[in-house]
KEKE-3310 file (N, C-alpha, C; in steps of 0.2 Angstrom, whole numbers, plus 5000, padded with zeros to 4 digits):
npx = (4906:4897:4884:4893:4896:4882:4879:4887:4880:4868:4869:4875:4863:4856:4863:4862:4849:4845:4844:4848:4859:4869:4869:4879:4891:4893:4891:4897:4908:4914:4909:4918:4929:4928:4924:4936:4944:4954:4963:4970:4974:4990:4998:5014:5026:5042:5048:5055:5072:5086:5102:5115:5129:5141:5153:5156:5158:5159:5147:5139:5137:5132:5117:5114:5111:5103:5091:5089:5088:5074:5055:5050:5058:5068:5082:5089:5097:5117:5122:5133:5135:5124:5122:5115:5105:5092:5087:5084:5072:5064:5063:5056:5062:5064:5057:5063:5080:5091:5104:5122:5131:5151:5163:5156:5154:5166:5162:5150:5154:5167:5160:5147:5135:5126:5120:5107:5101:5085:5077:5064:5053:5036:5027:5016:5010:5008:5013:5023:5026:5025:5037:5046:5045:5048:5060:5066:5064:5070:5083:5085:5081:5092:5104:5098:5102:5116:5121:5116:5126:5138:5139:5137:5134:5127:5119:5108:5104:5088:5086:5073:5067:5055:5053:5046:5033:5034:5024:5016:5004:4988:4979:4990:4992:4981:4972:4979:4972:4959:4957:4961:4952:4938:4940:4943:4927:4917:4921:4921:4907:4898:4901:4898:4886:4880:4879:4873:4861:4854:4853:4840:4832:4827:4834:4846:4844:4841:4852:4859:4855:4860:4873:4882:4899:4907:4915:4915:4904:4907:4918:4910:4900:4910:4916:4905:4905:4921:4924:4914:4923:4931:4928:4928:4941:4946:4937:4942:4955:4955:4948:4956:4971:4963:4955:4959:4973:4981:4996:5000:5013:5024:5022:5010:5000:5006:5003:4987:4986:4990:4980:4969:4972:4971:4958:4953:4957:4949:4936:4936:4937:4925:4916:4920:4916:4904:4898:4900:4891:4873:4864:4858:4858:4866:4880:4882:4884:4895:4905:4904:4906:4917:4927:4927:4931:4945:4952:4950:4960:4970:4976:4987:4983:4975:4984:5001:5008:5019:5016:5007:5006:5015:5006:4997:5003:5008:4995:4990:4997:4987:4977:4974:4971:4982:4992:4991:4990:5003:5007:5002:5004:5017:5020:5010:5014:5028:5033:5038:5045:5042:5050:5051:5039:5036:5035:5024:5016:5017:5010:4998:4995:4994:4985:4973:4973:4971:4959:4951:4951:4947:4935:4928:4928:4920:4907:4891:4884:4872:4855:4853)
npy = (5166:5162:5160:5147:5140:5138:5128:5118:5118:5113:5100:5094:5094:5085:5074:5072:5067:5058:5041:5031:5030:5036:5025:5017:5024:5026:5013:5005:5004:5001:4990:4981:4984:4976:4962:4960:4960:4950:4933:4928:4916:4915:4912:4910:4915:4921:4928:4942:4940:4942:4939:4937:4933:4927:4918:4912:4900:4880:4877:4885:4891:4882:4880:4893:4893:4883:4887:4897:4892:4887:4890:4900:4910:4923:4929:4945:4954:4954:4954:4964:4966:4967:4982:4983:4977:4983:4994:4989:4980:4992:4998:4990:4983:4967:4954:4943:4936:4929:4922:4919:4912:4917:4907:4894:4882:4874:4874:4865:4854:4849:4852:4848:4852:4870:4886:4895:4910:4915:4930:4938:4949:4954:4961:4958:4942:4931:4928:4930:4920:4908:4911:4908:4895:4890:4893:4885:4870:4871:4872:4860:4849:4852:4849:4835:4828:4832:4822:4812:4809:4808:4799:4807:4816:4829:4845:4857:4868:4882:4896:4910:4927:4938:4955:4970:4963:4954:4946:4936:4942:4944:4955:4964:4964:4966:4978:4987:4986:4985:4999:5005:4997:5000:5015:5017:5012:5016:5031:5031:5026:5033:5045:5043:5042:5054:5067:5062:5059:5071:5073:5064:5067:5080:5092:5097:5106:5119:5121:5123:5133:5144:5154:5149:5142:5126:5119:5124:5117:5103:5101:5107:5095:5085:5092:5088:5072:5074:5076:5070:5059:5060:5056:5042:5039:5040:5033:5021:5017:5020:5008:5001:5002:5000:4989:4979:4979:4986:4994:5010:5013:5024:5041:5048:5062:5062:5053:5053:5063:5057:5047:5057:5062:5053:5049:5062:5057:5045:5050:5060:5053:5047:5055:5059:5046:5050:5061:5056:5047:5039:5037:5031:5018:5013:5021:5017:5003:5003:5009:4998:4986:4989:4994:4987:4973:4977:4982:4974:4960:4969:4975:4971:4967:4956:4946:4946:4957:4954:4942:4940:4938:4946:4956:4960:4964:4978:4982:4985:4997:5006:5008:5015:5011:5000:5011:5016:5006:5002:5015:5015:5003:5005:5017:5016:5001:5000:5011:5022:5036:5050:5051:5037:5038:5046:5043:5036:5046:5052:5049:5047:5060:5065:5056:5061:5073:5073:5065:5076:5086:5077:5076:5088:5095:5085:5088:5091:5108:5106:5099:5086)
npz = (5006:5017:5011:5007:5020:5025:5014:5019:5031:5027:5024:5035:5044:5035:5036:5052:5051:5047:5052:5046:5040:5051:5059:5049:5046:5061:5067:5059:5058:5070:5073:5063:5067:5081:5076:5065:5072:5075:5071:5055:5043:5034:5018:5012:5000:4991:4998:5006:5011:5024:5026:5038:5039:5049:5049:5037:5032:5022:5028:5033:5019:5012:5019:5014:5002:5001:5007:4998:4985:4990:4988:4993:4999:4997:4994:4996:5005:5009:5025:5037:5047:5065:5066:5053:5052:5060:5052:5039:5041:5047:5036:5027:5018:5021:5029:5037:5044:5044:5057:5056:5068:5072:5067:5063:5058:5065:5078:5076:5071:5080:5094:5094:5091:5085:5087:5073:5073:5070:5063:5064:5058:5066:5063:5057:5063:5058:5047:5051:5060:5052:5041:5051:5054:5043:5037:5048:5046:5033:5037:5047:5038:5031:5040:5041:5030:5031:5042:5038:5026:5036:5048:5061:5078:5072:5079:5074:5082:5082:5086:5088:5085:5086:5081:5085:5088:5101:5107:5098:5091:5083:5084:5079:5065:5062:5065:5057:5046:5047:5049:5037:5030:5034:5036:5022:5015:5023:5023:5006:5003:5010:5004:4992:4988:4990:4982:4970:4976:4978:4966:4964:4970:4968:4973:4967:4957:4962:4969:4960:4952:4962:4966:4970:4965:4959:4966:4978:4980:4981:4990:5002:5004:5005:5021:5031:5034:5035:5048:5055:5052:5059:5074:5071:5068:5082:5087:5084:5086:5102:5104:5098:5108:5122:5120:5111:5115:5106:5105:5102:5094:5088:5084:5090:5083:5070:5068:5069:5059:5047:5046:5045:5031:5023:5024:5018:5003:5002:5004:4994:4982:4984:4979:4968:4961:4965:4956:4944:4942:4942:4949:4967:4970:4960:4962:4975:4974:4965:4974:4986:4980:4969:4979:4991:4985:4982:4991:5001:4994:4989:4996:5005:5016:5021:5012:5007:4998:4990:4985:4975:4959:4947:4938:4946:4957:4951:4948:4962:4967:4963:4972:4987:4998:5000:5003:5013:5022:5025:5029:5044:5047:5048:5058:5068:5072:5072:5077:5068:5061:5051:5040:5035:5030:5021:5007:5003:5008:5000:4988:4994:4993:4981:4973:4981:4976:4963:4962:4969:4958:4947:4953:4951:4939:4933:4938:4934:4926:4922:4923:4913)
capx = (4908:4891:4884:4897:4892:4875:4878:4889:4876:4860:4874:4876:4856:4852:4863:4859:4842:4847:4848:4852:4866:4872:4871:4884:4895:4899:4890:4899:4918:4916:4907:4920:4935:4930:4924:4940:4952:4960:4970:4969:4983:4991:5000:5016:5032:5047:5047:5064:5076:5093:5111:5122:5136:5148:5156:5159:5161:5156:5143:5135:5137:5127:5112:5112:5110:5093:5086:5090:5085:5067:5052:5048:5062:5072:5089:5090:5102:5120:5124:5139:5133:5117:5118:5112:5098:5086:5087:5081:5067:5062:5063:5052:5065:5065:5054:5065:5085:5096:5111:5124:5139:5156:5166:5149:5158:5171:5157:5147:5162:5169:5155:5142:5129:5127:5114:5105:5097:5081:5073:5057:5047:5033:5021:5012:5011:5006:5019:5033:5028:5025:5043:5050:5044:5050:5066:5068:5063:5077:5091:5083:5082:5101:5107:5097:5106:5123:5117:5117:5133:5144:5137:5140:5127:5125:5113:5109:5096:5086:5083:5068:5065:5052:5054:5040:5029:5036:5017:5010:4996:4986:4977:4996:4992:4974:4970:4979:4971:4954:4957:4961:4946:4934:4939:4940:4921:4912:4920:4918:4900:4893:4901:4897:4878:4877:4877:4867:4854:4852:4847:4836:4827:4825:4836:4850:4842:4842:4861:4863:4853:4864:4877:4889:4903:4906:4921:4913:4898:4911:4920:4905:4898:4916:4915:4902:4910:4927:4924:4914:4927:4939:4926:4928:4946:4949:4935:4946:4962:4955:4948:4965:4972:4962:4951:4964:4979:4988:5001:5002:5020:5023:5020:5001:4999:5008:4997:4979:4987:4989:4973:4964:4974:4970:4952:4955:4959:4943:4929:4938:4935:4919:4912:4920:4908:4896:4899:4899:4884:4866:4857:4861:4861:4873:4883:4882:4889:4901:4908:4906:4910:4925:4931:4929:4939:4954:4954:4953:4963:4978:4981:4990:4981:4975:4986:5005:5008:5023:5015:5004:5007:5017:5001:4993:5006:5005:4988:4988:4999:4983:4974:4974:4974:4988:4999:4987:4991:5010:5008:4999:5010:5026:5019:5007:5018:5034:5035:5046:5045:5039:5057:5049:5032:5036:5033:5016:5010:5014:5006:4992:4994:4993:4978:4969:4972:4967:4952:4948:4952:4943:4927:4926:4928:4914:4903:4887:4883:4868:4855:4848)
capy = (5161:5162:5151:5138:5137:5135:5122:5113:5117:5108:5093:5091:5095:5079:5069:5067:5065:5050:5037:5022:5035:5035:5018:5014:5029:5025:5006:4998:5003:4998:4982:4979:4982:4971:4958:4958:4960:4945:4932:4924:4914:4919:4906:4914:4913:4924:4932:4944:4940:4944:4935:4938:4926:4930:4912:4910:4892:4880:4872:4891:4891:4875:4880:4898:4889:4877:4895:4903:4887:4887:4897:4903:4914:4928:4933:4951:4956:4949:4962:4964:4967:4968:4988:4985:4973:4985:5000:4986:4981:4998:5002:4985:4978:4963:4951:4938:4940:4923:4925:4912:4914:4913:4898:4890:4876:4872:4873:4860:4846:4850:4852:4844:4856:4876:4888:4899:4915:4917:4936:4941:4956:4951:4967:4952:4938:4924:4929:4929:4910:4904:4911:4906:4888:4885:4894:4879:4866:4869:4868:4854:4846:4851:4843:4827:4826:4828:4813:4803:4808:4807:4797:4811:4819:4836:4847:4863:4873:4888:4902:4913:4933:4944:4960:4974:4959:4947:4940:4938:4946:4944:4961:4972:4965:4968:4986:4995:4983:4987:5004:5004:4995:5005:5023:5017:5010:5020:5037:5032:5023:5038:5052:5042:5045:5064:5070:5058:5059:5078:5073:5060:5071:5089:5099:5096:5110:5124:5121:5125:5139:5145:5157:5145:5138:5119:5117:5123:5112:5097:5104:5106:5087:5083:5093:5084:5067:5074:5078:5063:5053:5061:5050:5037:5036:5042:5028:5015:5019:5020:5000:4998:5002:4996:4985:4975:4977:4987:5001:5015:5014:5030:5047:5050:5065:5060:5046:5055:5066:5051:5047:5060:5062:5046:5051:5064:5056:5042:5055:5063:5045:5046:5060:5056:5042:5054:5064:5052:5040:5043:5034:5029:5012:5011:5022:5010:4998:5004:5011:4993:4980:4992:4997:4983:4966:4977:4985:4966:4958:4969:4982:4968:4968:4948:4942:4949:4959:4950:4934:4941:4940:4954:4962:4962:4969:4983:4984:4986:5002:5012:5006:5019:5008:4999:5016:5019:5001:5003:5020:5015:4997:5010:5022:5012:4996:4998:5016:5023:5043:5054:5049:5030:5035:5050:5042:5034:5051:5058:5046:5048:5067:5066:5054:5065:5081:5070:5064:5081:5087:5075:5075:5094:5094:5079:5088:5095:5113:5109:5093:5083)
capz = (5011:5021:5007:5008:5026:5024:5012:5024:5039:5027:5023:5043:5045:5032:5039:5057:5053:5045:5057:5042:5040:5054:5062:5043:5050:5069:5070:5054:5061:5078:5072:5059:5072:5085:5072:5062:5075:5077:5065:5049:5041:5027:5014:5011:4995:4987:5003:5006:5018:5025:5029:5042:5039:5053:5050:5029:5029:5020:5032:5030:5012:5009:5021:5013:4995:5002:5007:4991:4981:4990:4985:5001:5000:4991:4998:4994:5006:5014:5029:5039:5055:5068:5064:5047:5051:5060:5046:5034:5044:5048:5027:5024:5012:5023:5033:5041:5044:5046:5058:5059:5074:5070:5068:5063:5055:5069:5084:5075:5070:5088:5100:5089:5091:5085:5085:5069:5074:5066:5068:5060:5059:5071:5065:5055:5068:5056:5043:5053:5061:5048:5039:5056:5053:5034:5040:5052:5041:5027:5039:5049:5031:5030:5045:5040:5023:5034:5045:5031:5024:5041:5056:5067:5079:5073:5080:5071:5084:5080:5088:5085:5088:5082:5080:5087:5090:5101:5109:5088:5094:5076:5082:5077:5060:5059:5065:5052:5040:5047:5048:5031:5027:5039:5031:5013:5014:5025:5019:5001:5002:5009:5001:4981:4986:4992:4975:4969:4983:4976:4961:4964:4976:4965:4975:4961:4953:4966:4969:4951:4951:4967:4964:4974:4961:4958:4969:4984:4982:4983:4998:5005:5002:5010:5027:5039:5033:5036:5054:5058:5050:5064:5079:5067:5068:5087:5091:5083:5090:5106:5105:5098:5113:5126:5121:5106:5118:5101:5106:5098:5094:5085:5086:5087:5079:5066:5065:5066:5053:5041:5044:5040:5026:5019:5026:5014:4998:5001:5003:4985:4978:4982:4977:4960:4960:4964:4950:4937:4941:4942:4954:4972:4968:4954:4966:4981:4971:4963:4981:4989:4974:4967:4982:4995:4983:4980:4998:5004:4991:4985:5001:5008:5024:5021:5010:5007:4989:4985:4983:4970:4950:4945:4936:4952:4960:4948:4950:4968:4968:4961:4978:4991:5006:5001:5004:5019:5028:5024:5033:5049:5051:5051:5065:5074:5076:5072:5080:5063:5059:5045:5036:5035:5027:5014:5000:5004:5011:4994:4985:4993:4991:4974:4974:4982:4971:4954:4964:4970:4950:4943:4953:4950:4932:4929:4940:4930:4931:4921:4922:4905)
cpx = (4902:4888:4887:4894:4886:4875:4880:4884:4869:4864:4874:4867:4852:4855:4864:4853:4842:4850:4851:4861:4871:4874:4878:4889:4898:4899:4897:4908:4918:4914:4913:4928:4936:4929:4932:4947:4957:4962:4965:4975:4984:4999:5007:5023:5035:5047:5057:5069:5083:5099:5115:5125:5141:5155:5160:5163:5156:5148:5138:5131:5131:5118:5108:5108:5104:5090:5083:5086:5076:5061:5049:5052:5065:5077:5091:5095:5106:5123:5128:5139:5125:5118:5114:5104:5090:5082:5084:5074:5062:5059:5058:5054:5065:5060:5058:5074:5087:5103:5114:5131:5145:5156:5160:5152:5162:5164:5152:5149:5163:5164:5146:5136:5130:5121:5112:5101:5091:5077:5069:5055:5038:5025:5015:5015:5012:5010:5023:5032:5028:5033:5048:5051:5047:5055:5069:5068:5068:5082:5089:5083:5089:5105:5104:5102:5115:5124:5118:5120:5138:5140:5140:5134:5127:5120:5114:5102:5095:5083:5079:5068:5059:5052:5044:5033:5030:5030:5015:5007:4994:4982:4982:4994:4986:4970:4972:4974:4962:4952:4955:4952:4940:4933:4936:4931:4915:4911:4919:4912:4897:4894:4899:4890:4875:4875:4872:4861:4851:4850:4844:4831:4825:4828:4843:4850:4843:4849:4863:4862:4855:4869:4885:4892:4906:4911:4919:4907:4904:4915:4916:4901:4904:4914:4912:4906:4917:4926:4922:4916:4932:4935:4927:4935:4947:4944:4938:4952:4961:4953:4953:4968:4971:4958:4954:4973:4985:4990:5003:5010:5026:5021:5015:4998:5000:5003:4989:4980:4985:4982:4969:4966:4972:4960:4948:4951:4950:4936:4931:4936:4928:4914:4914:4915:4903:4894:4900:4893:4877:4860:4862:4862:4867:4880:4883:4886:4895:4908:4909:4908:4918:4928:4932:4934:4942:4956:4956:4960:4971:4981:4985:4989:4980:4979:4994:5007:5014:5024:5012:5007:5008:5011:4999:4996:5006:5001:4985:4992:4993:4978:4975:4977:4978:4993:4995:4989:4997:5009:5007:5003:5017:5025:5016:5013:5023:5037:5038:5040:5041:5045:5055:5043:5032:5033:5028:5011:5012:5012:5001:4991:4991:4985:4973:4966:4968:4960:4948:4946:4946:4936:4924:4925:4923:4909:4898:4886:4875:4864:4851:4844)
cpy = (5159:5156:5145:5136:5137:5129:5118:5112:5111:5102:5092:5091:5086:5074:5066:5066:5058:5046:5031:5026:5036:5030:5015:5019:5028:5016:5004:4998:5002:4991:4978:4978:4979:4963:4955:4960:4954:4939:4929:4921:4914:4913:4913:4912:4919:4928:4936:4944:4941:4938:4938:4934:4928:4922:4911:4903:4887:4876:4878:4893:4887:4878:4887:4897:4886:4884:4898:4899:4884:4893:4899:4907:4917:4931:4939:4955:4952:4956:4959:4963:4968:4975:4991:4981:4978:4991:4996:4984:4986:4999:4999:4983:4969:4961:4948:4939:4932:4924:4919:4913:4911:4908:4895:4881:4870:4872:4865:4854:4845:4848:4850:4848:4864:4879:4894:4903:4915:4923:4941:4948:4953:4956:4960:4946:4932:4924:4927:4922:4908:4905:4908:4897:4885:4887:4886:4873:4865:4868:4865:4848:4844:4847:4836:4826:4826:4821:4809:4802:4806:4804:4799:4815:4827:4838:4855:4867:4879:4893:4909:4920:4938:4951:4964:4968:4953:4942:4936:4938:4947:4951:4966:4972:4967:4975:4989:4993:4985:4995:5007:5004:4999:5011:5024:5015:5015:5030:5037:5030:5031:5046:5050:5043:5051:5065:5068:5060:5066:5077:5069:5065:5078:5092:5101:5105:5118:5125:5125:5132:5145:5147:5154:5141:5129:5116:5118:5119:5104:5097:5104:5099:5086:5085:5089:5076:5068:5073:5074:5058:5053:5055:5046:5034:5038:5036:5022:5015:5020:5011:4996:4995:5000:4992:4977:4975:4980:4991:5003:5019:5022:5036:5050:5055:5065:5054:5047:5059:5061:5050:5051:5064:5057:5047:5057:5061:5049:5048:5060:5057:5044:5051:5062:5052:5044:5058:5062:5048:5046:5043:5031:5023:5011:5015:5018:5006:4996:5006:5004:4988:4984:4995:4991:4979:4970:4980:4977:4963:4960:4976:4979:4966:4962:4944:4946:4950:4954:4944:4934:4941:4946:4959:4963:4965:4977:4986:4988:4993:5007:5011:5011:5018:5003:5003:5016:5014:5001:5009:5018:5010:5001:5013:5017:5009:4995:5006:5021:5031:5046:5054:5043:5030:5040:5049:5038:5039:5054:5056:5044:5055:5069:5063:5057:5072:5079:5068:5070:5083:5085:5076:5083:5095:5091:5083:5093:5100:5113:5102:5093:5081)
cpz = (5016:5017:5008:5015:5029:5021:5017:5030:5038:5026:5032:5046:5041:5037:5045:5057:5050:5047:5054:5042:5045:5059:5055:5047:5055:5069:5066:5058:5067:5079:5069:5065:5076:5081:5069:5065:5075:5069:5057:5047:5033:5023:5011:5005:4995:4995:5005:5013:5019:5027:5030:5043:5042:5052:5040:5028:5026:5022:5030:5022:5010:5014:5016:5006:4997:5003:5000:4985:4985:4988:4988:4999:4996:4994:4994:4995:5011:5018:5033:5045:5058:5067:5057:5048:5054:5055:5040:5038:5043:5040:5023:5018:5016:5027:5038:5039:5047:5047:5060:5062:5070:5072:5068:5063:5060:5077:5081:5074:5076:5094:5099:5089:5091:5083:5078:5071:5069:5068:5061:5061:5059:5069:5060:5056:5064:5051:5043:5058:5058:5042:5045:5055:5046:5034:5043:5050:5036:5032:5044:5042:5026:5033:5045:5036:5025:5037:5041:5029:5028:5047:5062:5070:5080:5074:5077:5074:5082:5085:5084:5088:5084:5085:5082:5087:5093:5103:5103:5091:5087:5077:5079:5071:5058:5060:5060:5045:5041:5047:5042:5028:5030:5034:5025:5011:5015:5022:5011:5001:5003:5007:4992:4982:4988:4986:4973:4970:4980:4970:4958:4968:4972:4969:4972:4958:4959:4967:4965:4952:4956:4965:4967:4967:4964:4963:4976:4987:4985:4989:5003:5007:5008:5020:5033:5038:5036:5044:5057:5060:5056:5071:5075:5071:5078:5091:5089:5088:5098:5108:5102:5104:5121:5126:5117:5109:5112:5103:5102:5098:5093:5090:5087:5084:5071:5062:5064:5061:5046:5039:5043:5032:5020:5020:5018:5007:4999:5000:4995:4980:4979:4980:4968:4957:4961:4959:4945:4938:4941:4945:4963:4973:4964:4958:4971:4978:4968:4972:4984:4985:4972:4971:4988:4994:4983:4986:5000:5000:4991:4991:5004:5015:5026:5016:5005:4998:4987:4983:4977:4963:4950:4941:4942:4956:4957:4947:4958:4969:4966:4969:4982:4999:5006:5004:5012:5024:5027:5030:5041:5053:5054:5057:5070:5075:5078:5075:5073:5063:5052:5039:5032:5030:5021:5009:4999:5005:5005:4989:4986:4994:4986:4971:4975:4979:4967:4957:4963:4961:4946:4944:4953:4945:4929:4934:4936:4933:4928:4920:4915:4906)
residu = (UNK:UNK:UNK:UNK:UNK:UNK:UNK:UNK:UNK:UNK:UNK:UNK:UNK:UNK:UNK:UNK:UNK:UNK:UNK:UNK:UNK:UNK:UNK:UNK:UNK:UNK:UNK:UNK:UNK:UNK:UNK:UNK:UNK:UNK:UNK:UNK:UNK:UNK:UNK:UNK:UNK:UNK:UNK:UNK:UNK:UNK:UNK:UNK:UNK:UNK:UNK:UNK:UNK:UNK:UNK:UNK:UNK:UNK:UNK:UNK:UNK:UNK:UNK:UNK:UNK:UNK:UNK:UNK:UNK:UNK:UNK:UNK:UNK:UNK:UNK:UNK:UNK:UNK:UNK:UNK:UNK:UNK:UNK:UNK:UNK:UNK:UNK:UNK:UNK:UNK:UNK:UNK:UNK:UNK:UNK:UNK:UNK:UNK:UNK:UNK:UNK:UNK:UNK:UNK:UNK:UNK:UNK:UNK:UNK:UNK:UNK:UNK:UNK:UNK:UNK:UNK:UNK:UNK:UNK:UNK:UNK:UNK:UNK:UNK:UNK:UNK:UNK:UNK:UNK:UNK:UNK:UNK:UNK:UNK:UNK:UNK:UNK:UNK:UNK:UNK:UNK:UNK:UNK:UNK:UNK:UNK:UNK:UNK:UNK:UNK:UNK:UNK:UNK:UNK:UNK:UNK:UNK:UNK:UNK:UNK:UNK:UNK:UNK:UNK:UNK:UNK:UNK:UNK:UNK:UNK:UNK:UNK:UNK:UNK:UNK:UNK:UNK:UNK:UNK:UNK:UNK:UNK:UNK:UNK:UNK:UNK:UNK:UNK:UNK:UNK:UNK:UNK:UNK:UNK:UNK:UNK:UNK:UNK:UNK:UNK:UNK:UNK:UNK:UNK:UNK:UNK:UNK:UNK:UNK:UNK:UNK:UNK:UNK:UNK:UNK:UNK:UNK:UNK:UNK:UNK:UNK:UNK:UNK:UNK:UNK:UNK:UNK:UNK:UNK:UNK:UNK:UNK:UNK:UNK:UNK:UNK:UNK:UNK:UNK:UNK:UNK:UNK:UNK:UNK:UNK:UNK:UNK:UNK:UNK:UNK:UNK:UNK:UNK:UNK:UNK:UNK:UNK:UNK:UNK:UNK:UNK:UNK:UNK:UNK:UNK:UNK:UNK:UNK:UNK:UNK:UNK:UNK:UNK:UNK:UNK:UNK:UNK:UNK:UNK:UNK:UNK:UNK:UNK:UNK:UNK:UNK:UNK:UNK:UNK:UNK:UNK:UNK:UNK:UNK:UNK:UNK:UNK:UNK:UNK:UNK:UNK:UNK:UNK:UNK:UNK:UNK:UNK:UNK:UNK:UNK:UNK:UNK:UNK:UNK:UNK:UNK:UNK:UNK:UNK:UNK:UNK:UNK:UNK:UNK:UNK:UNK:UNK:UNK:UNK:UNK:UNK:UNK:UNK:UNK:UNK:UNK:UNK:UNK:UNK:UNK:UNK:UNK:UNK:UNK:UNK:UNK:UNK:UNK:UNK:UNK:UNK:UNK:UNK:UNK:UNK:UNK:UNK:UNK:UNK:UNK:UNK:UNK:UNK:UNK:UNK:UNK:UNK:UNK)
# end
């Protein structure tokens, strides 16, 4: 034991003398948080949405159909009542939710104008305007096409809600996604070059020669990253809050838990890659080119997975910070419990065993 915390003490010893090491450590994620705080717009199709048909006539019928028949949209579920709508939200089977009041049909022939609920989930601002907007557009497209049939002055208004976002504030959707990206980069960039670094330097061999076994050298590597990662995430989350106006909706420990679980499972990924390559370049780059497109691209943070080509969407489940920006959208924005994220914390449980696993196993006990 004294060993392992020697090793962990010259691992903390290297890397505060290492001011490029640490200006990437604290500068890159407080650069990257206020930099990518705020919005981007996101082009959006097939997206799932709900019907609450309190009305079942055929004025309803006909509107439900131009929904169903655009490709914006995928009606997944028809619900009974407003207590089934927020348990679907909460679960992420749904985005957007069309409610149409009784006697639809009979208010709009009679009183020539009736309104449609429109209520989005607001935790991604740009999302839910822009389904807010094509929403409104198909039955404004419908009440033209009656117009034309009956020279009568129907009005078919829309009312808009979003759900845990009603400002859109594009920061609720961009913290988890910078998080996300923050963790994933900085704790793998600089845990795929520790190893390395030891044996470009010659002290590779002294380790060896070290009666310390292979599993605590990796442990070891991990520790000062781990701990710093914790300022890492405790300085985000604080210019979340007061500097990006986010509210930490959720339970907060619950939520630093995640994160340094997910904190976890990156610094295992990178010492993978520090255990199979062989230079700190070729590690670098594998850490930044193979980790940063599929963090941007397929976690869903800029551009939503079920837009993407079913391979990609299959592709994007091996992704880490896809399960990791799920988890932190749940608690952060939407407030949701430890029932809500289960099955993203045990898929990245698992992640980080086979990480762990792997990068112990590939790790040499003897150089060539």
């Amino acid at each position: 034991m004294k060993q392992f915390l020697f090793f962990v003490q010259k691992e903390f010893y290297h890397l505060l003398r290492d001011r490029r090491t640490l200006f990437i450590l604290f500068g890159m994620p407080l650069m990257q948080i206020l930099i990518f705080g705020f919005a981007l717009t996101n082009e959006v199709k097939n997206t799932r949405i709900a019907i609450l048909d309190n009305s079942r006539d055929e004025t309803t019928a006909g509107i439900i159909h131009q929904l169903e028949a655009s490709r914006y949209f995928d009606v997944v579920k028809n619900i009974r009542g407003y207590g089934e709508l927020e348990p679907a939200f909460q679960e992420g089977k749904i985005k957007l939710a069309v409610v149409f009041p009784s006697r639809f049909q009979y208010a709009l022939s009679h009183e020539n104008s009736v309104s449609v609920q429109l209520i989005a989930d607001a935790t991604d601002p740009n999302v839910a305007n822009t389904l807010a907007n094509y929403a409104t557009a198909i039955i404004m497209d419908y009440q033209k096409n009656m117009k034309g049939q009956q020279d009568f002055p129907y009005t078919i208004n829309t009312e808009m809600r979003m759900l845990y976002n009603p400002q859109l504030k594009g920061s609720y959707n961009f913290v988890p996604g910078v998080m996300a990206m923050v963790l994933m980069l900085v704790c793998a960039m600089m845990t795929s070059i520790s190893i390395v670094r030891e044996k470009e330097m010659g002290t590779m061999e002294i380790i060896l020669v070290s009666p310390i076994v292979p599993i605590r050298v990796v442990i070891a590597k991990m520790v000062p990253y781990f701990l710093l990662s914790g300022v890492n995430i405790g300085s985000i989350l604080i210019l979340s809050v007061f500097v990006l106006d986010v509210p930490i909706q959720g339970n907060l420990v619950l939520l630093v838990s995640e994160c340094l679980l997910f904190t976890v499972t990156v610094l295992a990924l990178g010492l993978l890659i520090s255990s199979v390559t062989d230079s700190q370049q070729t590690a670098m780059l594998i850490s930044l080119m193979g980790l940063f497109l599929p963090t941007i691209m397929l976690s869903g943070f800029m551009f939503p997975v079920e837009n993407m080509p079913w391979p990609l969407q299959i592709l994007s489940n091996i992704v880490p910070a896809k399960w990791f920006y799920y988890i932190v959208k749940n608690i952060m924005i939407k407030g949701l419990s430890f029932g809500y994220v289960w099955k993203e914390t045990l898929v990245l449980t698992g992640m980080t065993i086979f990480f762990m696993l792997v990068s112990i196993k590939k790790f040499k006990t003897r150089l060539e």
